[in-house]
DODO-850065 format. One record per residue: x, y, z of N, C-alpha, C, CB in turn; residue in one letter. Coordinates in steps of 0.001 Angstrom, whole numbers, plus 500000, padded with zeros to 6 digits. Glycine has a CB too. Layout:
<recs>
XYZXYZXYZXYZA...
</recs>
This chain:
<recs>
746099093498529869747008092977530888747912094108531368747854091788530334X748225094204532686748715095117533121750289094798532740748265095300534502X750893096371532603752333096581532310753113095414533815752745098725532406X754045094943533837754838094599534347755870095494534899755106093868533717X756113096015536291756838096870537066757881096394536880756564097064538326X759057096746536930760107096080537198761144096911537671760456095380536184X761514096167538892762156097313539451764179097003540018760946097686540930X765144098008539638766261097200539647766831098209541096767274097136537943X767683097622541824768542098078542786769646098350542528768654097442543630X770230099660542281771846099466542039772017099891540393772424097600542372X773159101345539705773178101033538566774642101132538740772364101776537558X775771099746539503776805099712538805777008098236537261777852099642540129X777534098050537202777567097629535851776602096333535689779089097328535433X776318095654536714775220094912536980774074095482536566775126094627538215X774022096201537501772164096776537023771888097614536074771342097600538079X773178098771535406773527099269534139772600098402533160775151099138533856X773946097565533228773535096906532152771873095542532065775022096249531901X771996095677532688770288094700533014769623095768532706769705094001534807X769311097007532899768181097981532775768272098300530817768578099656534024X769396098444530666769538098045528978769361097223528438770397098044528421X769339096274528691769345094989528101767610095100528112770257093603529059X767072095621529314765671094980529655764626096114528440765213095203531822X765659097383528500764509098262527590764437097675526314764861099896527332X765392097181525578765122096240523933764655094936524109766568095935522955X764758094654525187763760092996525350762580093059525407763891092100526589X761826094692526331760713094757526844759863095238525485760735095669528150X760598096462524804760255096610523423758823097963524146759682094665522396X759143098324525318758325099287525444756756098562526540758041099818523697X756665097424526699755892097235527319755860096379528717755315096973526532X756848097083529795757033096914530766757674098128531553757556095884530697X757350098383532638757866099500533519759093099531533807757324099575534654X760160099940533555761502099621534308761710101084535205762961099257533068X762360100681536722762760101304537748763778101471537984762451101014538534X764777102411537977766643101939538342766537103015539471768300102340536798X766810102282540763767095103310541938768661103195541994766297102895543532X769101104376542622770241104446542721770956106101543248770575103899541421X771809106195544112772016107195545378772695108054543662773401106590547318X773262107956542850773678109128541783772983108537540678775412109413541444X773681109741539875772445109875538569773497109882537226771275111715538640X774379108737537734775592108206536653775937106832536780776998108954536835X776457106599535745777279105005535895778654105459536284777404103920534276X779211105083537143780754104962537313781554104666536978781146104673537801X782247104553536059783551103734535162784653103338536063784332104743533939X784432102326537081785464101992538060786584101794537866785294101154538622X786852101280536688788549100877536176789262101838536362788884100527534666X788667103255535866789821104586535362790026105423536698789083105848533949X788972104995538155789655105795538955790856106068539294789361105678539678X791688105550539339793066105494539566793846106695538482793551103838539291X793386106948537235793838107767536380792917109507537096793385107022534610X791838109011537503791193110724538184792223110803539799788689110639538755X792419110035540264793270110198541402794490111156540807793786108669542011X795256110468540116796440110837539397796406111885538440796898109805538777X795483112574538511795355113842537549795210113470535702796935114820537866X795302112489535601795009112191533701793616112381533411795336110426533053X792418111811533815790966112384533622790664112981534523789938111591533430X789698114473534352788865114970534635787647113922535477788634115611533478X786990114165536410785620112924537204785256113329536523784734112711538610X784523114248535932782817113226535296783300112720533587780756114799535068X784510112706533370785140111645532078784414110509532259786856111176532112X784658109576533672784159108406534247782470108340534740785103108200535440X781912109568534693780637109360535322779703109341533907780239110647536542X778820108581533906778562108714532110776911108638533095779311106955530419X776351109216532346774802109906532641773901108851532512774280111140531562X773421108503533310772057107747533495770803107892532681771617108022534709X770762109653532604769154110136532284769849109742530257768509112653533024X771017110084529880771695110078528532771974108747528378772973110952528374X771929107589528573771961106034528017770791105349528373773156105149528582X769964105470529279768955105135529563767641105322529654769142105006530042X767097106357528382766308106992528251765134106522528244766533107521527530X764712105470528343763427104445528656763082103959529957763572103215527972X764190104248530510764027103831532540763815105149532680765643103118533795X762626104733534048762544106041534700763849105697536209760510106404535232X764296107158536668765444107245537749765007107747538628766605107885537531X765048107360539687764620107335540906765766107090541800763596106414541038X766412108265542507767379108509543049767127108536545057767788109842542221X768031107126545411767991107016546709768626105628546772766579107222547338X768864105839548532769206104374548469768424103447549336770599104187548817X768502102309548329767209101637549374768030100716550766766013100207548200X766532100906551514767082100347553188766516099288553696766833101318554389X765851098853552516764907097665552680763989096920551860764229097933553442X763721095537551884763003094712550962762357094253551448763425093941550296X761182093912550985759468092988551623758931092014550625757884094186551840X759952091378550841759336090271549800757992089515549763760148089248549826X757525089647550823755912088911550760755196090453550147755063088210552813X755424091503550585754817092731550033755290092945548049755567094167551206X755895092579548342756464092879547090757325094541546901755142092718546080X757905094807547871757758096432547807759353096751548553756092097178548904X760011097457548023761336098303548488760945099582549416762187098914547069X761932099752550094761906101281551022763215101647550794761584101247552844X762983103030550128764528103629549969764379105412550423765163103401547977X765303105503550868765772106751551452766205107450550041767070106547552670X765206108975549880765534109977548818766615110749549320764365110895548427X767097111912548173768539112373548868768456113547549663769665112701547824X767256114183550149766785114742551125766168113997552228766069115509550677X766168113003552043766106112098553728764999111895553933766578112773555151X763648111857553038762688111066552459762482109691552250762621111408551570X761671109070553256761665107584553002760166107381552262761862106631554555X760632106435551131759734106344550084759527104590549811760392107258548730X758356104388549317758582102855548858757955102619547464757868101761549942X758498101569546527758023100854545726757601099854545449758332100869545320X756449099924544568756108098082544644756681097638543144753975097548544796X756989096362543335757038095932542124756548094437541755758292096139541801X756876093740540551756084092782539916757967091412539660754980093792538009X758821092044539623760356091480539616761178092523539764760828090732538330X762164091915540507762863092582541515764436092221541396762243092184542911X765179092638540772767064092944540186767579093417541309767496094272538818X768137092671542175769062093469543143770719093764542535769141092500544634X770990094635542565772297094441541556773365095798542922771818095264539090X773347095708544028773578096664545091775241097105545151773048095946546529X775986096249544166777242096164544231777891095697545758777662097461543751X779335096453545917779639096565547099780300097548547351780115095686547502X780832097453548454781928098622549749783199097995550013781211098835551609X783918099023549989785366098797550389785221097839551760786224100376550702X785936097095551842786447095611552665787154096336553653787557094332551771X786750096975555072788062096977556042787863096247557496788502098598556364X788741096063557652789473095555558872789573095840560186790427095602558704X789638095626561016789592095710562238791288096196562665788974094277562798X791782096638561678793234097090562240793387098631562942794296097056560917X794101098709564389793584099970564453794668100940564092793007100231565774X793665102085564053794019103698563242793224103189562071795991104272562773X793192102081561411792895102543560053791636103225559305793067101570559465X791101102769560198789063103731559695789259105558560452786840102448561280X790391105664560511791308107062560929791740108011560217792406106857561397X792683106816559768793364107624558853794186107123557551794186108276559623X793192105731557060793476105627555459791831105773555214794375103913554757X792517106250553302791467106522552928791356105827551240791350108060553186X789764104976551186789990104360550313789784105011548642789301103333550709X789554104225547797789348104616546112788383104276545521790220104146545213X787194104078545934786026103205545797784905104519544469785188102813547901X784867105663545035784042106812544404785117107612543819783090107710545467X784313108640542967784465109618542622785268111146543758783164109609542135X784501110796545114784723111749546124786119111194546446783588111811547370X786627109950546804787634109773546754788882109629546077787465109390547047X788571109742545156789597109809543436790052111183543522788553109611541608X788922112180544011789084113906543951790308114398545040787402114766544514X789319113593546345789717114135547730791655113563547689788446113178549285X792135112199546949793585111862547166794174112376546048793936110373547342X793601113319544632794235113856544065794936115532544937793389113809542871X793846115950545587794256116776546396794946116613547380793566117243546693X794908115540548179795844115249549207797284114749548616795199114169550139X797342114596547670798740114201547155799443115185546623798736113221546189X798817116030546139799413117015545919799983117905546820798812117480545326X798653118397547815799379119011548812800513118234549608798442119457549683X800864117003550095801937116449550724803224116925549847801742114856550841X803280116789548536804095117152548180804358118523548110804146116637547421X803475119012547656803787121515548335804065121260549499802017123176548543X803858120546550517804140120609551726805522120488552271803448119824552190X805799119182551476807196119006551708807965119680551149807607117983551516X808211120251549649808621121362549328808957122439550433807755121738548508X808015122721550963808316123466552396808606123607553421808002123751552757X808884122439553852809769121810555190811165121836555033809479120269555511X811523122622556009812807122087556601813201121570557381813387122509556780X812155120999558338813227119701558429812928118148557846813475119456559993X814223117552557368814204116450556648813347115002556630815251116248556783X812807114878558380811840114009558606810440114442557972811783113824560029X810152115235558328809062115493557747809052115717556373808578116387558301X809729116385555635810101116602554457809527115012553692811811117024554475X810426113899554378810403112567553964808846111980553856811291111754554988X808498111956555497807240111885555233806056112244554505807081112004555789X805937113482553992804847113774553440805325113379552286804293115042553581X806954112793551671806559112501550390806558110762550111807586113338549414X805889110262551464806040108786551112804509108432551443807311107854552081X803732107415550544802823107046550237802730105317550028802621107865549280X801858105173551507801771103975551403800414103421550827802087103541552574X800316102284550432799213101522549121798702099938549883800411101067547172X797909099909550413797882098650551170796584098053550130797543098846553105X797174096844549687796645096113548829797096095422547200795752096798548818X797889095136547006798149094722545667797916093960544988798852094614545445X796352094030544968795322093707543854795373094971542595793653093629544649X794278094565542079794460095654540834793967096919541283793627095279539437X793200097145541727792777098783541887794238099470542662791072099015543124X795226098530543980796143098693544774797883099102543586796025097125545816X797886098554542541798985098661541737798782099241541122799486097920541228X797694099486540056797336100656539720797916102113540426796053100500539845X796821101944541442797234103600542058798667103538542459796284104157543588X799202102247542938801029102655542972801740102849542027801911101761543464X801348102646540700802108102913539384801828104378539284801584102014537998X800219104626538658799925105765538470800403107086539426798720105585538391X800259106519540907800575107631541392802308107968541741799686107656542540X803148106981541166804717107233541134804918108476539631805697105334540823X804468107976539019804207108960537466803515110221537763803121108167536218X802620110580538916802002111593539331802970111972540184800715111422539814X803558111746541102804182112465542151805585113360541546804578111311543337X806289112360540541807371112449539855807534113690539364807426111586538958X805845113617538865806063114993537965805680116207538812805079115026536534X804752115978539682804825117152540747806141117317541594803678116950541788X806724116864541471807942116885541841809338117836541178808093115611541751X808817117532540103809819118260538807809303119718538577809662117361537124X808186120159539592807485121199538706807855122459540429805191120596538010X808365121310540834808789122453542486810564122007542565807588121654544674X811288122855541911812504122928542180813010123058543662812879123870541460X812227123843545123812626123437545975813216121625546338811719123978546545X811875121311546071811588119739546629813234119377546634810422118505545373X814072118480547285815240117677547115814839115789547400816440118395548337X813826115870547671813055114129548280812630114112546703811240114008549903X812830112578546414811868112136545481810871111855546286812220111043544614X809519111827545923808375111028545989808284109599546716808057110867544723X808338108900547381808470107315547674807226106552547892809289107055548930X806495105347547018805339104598547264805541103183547292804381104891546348X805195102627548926805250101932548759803861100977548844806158101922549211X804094099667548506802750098808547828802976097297548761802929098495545642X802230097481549482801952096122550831801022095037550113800876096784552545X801097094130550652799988092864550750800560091581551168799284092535549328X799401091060551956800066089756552195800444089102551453799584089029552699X800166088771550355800088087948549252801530087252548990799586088796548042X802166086841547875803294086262547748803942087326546817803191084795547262X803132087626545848803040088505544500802720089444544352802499088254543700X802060090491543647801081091667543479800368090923542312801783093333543101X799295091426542587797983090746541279798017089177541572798531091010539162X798069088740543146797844087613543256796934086368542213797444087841544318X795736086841542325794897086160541258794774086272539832793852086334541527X795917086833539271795741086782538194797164086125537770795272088044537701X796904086028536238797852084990535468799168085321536449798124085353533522X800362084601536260801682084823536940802183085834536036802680083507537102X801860085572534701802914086314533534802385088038534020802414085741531320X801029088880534169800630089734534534801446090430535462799648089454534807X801441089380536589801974089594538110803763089924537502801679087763539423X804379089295536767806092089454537011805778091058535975807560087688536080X805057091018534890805116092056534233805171093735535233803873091793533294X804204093362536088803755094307536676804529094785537533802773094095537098X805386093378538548806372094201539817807431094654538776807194093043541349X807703094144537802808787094756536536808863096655536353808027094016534742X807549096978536277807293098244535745807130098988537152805967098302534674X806716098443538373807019099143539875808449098825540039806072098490541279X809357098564539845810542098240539831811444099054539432810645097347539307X811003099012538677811665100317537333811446101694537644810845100261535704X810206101752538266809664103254538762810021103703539878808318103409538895X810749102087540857811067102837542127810193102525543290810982104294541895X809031101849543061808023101417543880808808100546544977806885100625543042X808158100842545852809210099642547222807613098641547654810174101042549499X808339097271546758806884096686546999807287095751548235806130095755545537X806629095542548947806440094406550009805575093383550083806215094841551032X805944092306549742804500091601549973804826090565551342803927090565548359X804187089523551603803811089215552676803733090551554075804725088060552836X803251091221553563803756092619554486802521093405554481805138093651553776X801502094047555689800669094741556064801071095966556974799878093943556543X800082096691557383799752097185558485799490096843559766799117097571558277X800308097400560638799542096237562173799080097313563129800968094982563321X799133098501562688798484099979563181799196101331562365798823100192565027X797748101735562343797543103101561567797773104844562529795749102923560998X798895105520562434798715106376563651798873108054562046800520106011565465X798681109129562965798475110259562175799995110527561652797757111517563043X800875110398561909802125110428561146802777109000560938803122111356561878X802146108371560721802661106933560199801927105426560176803789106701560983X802825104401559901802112102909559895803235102660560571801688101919558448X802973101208561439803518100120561845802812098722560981803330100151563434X804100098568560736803649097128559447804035096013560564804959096909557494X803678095013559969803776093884560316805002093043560382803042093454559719X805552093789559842807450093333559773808118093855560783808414093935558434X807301094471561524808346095318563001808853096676562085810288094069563758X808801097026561070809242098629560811807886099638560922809972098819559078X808672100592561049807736101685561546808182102687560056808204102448563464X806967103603559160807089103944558113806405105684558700806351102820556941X807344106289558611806906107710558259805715107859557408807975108409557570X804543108493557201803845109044556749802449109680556400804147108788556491X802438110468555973800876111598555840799657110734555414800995113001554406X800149109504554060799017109076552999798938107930553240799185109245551529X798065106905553531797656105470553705795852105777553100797925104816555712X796865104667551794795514104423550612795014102534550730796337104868548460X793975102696551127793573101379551577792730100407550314792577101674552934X793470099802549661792876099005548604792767097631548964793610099103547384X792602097177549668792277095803550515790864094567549605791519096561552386X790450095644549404788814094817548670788155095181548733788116093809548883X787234094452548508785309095411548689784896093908549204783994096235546597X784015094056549499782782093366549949781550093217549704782611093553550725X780885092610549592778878093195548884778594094228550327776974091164548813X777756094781549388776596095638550004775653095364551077775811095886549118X776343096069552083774993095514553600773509095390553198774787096894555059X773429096308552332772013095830551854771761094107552005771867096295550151X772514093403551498772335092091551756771792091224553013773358091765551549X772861091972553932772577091691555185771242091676555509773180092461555938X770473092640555005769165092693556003768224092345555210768754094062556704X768282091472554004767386090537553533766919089102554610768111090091552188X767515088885555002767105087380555526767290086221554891765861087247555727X767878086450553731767978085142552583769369084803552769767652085523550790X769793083016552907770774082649552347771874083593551567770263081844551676X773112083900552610774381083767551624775585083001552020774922085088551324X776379083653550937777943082395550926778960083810551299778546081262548683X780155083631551950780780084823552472779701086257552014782473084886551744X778943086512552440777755087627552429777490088326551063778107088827553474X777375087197550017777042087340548496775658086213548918778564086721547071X774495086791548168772844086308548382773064085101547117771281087875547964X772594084114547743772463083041546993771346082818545590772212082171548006X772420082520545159771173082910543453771341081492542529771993084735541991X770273081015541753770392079847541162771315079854539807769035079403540931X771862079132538915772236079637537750771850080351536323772591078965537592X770157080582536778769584081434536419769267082605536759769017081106536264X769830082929538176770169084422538622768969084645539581770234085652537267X768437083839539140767037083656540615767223083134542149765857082422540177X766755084194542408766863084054544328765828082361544781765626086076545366X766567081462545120766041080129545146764644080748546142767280078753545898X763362080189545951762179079996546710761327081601546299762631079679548564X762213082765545613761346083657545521761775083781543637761595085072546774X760578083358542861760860083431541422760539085085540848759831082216540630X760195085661541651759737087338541145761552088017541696757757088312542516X762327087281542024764047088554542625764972087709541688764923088469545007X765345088432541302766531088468540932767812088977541180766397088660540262X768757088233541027770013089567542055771368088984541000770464089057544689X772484089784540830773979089269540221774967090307540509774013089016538518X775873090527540330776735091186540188777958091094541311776139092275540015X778103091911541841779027091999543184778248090745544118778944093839544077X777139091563544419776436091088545496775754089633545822775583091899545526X775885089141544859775230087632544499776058086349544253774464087737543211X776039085452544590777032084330544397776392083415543568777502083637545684X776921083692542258776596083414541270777128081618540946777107084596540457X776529080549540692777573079780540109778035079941539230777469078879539949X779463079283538942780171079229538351780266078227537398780838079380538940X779640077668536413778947077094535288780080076323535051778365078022534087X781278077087534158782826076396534265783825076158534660783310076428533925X783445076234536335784045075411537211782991074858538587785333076262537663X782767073933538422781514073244538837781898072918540848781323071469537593X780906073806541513781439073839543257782580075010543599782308072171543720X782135076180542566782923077411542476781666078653542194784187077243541104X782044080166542599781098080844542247782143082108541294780113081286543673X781314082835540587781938083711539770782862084871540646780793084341538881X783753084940540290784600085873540884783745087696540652786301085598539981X784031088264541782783595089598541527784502090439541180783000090125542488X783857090766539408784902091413538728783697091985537663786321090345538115X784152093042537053783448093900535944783171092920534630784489095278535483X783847092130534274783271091061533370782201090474533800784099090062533094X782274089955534648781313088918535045780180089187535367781638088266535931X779755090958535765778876092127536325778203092059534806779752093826536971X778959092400533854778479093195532693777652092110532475779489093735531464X778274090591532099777627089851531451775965089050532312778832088912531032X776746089173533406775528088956534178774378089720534168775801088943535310X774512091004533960773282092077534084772553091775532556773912093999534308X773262091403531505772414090856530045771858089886530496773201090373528670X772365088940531087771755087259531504770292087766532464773263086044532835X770482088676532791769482089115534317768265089339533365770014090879535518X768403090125532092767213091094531701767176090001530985767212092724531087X767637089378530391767221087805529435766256087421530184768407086400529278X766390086630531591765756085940532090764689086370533001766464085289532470X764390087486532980763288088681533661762235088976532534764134090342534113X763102089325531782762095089023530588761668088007530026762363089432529692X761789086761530413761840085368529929760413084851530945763611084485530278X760617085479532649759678085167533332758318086274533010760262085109534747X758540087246531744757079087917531716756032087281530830757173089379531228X756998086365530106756754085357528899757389086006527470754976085082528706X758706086425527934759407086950526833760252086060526694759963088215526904X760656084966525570761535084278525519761941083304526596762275084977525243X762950082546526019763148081210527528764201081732528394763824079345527037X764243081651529332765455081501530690766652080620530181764756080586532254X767647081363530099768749080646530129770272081005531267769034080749528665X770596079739531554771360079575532608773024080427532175771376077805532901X773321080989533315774419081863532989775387081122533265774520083121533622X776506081396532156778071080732531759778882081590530677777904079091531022X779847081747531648780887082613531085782292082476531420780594083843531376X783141081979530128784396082142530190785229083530530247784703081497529259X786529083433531398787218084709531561787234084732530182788629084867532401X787785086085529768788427086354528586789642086935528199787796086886528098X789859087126529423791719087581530071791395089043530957793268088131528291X792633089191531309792430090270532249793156091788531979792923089695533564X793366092871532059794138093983532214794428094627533086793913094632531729X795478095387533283796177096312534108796855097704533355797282095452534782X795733098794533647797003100180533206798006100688533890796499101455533022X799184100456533682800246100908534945800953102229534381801588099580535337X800171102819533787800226104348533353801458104670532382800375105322534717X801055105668531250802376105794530808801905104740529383803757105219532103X803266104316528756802986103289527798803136101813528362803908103495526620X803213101950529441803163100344530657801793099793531263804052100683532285X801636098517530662800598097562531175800990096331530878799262097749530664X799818095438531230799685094157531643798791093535530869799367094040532915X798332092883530115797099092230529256797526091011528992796677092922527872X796134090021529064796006088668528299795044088508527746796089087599528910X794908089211526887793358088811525954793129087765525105792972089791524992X792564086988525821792062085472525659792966084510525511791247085258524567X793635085139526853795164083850527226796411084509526422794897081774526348X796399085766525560798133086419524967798518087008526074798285087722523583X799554086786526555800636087485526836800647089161526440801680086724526158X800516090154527182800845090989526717801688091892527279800058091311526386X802501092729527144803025093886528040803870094909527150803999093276529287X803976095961527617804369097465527181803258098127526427805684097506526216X803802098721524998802967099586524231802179098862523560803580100442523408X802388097008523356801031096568523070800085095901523894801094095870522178X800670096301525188799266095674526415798774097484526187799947094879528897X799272098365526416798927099563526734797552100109525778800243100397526581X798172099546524816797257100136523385795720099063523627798380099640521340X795887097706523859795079097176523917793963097559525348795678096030523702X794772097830526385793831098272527559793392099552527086794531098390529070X793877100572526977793266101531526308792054101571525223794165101968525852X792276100863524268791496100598523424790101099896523872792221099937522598X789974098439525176789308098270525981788478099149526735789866097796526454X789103100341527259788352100935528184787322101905527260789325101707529278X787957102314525886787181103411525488785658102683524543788335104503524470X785920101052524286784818100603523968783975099917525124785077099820522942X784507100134526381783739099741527485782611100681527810784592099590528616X783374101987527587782715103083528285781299103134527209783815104668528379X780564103464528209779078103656527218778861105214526881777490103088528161X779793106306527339779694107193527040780774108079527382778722107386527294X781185109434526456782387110225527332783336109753526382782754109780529110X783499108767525855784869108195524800785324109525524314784422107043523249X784855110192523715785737110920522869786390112093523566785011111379521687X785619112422525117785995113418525882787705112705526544784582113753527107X787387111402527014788355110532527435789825110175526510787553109347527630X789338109778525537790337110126524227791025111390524390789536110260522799X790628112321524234790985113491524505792279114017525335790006113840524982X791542113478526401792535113965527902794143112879527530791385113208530040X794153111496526933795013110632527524795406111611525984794850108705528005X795070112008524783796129112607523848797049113929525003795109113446522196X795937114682524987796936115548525627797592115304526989796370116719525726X797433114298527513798573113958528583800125113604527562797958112311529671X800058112962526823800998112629525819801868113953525410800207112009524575X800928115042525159801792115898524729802119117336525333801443115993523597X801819117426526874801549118174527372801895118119528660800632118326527101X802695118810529644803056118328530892801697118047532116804136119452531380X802090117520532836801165117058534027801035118344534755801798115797535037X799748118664535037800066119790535606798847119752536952800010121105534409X798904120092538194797757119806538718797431121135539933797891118212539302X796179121194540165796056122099541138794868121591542195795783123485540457X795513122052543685794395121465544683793001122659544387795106121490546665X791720121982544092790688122689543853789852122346545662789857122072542189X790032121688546299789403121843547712788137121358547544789347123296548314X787818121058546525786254120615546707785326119284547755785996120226545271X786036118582548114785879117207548964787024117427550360786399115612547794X785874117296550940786356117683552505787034116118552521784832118136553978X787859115723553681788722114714553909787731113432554694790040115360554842X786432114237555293785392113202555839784615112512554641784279113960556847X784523113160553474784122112628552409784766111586552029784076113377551567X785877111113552052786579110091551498787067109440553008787823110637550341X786342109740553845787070108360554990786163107328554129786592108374557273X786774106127554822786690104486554950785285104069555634788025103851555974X784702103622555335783573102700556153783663102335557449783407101479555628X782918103079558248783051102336559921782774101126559832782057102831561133X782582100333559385781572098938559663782884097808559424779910098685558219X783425097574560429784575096722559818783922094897560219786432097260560802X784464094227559587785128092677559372784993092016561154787272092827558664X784499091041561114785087090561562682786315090212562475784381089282563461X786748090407564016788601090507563973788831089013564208789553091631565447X790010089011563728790334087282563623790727086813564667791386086774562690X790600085398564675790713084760566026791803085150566413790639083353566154X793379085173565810794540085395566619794735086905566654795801084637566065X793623087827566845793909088588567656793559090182566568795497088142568283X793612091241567254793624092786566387794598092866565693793688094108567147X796210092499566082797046092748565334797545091883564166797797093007566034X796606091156564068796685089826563153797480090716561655794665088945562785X798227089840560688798042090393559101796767089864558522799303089877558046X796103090882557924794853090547557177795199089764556431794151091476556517X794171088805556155794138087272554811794256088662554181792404085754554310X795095087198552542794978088163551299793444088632550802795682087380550032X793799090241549934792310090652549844791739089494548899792061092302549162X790587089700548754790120089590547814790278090464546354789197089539548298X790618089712545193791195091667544178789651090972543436793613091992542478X789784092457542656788603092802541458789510093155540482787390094113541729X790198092024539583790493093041538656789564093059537365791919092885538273X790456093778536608789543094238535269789446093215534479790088095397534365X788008092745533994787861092107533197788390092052531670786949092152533369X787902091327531114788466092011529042787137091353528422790546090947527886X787250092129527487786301091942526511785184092083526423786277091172526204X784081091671525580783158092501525638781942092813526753782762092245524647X781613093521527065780745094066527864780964095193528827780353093178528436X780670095810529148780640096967529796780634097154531270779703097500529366X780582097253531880780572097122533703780368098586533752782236096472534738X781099099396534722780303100445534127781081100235532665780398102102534958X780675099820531987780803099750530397781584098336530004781748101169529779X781698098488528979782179097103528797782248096078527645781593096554529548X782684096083526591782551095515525717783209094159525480782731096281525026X784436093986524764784942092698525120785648092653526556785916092267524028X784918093032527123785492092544528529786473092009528689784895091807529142X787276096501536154787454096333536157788179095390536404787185096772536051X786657097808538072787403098743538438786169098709538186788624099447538125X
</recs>
């Protein structure tokens, strides 16, 4: 009997983890495929710490060919599916269009930063989604501040050291914590400078960390509070220009940096399936099967998963729910080769986290209350059994941040087109371009076990 192909789309923590799961299920006798545009897993939670100078990027990039040594990698991104063919078309990274056939089919495509139809902003904010962008706003933050150091005159001075954060979901508070603790100290290290640093943190919302517990949310504006953060909420952007924002409150804000944390969205890939979705997540049964085609499978970001324990609800897109889903995926892929039975996916949160840098966070692991040095210790402790690889390099860096000043230098490596925003925006809302965007959608970090890019008891 012939080997069974199997081929997955996507290795963020979805398809990660499904391609693992599938090599000890398969036991060696099935083909596994992981396409995918890099040749790493991404540890999404900790970008915000590579922005801010505490890890080194490839801390967070943990090696594909080194955890997955039973998949073959096949690097590109695919541009298309044929489901009566059975067969993918993906673009290699020399601009090679190639196709595969396969026998079951894991779409796991993740998603893309969420933007808007507001204008300037596909201009001149820039989001946190990659690696290229974690690099490209560690450098741009730095230089605003050498910059201003060097101005005399006081407007400008001001401006380059104010940093606006549009979004206060978790990836959005994050980088406003982390990067008040980053600026601070670049700040202290240029005796010209006379400006502190200033970040402020927008969203429509009522709160910051809208969707998560309330106790999280007061913890959190607590520790931006304390730091100086000027949070706004019910409060956006209503245009993006090269020396500033106009918010939605009628003030006009001096400045160089607009970091756009708004949301993500699934993967256009979706789009050009033809199959059923729900806000543009591909409709999947509670066995993770694409209804009418039993050879696809799809979960993660990109899939609208039900929601088992809450019945006429779908799983929120978050790194928990990725991790655990991508085990449920290779369960039941392997279940359709005649490996074991199919079982229907259900999963309780298990609480959530927030690193707000420093010995300050946010945790509820499995409904506790947590905050300061024992949310801190516990998110920490989370991320380094999430990570599937790099722990001890990662360990490393957060000791010697502890005992060692912040110190940072612009290395130039990521041009500023590298980290623009996605042209492909949102249709604009009925009342108009200058509308305030609905609240985002957030991703925050799951807890506990499992991995997303990594993940154990199950961000970012």
């Amino acid at each position: 009997m012939a080997r069974p192909r199997i081929v997955i789309v996507g290795a963020g923590f979805a398809g990660f983890h499904a391609a693992r799961h599938l090599v000890r299920s398969s036991r060696g006798h099935a083909d596994i495929t992981l396409v995918n545009p890099a040749d790493y897993l991404l540890y999404v939670p900790l970008l915000p710490e590579v922005m801010a100078g505490l890890l080194e990027p490839r801390r967070i990039a943990v090696s594909l060919a080194g955890t997955l040594k039973h998949v073959r990698q096949v690097p590109g991104m695919v541009t298309g599916v044929d489901l009566d063919q059975r067969r993918i078309t993906y673009t290699g990274p020399e601009g090679a269009q190639n196709t595969l056939d396969y026998d079951r089919l894991v779409l796991t495509p993740g998603s893309v930063n969420r933007l808007l139809p507001i204008p300037g902003v596909d201009m001149y904010a820039h989001g946190l989604r990659g690696l290229a962008e974690a690099m490209f706003l560690r450098d741009h933050i730095t230089l605003q501040v050498e910059l201003a150091a060097q101005a005399t005159d006081p407007d400008e001075r001001r401006a380059r050291c104010t940093f606006v954060v549009v979004g206060a979901g978790y990836t959005g508070t994050e980088v406003a914590a982390h990067g008040q603790l980053f600026t601070d100290a670049l700040a202290r290290s240029l005796p010209r400078l006379r400006e502190r640093p200033r970040w402020l943190l927008l969203d429509t919302a009522a709160r910051v960390l809208p969707e998560l517990d309330p106790r999280l949310s007061r913890t959190a504006a607590r520790v931006l509070a304390r730091r100086g953060v000027d949070v706004r909420m019910r409060t956006s952007v209503r245009q993006a220009e090269a020396e500033g924002v106009q918010l939605t409150d009628d003030s006009y804000v001096p400045t160089r940096s607009l970091i756009w944390c708004v949301g993500v969205r699934p993967d256009p890939l979706v789009d050009g399936l033809g199959l059923p979705t729900v806000q543009g997540r591909l409709i999947v049964d509670e066995y993770l099967t694409v209804p009418g085609h039993p050879d696809v499978f799809a979960c993660g970001d990109a899939a609208a998963v039900p929601d088992l324990t809450r019945p006429g609800h779908h799983t929120p897109m978050t790194a928990q729910h990725a991790v655990r889903q991508g085990r449920a995926v290779a369960h039941n892929v392997a279940a359709s080769c005649g490996v074991g039975t199919r079982k229907a996916y259900r999963h309780h949160d298990l609480g959530f986290l927030v690193d707000l840098g420093g010995i300050a966070a946010a945790a509820n692991p499995f409904g506790v209350p947590l905050s300061g040095l024992p949310a801190a210790v516990v998110t920490r402790g989370y991320h380094l059994l999430s990570l599937p690889g790099n722990r001890a390099r990662v360990a490393a860096d957060w000791l010697l941040d502890v005992i060692l000043p912040t110190t940072s230098v612009r290395l130039g490596l990521v041009p500023p087109q590298a980290a623009d925003l996605d042209m492909d925006c949102e249709p604009v809302p009925e009342s108009g371009r200058h509308a305030i965007p609905p609240p985002s959608p957030q991703v925050p970090a799951g807890f506990i076990p499992a991995d997303d890019p990594a993940a154990p008891p199950t961000t970012r």
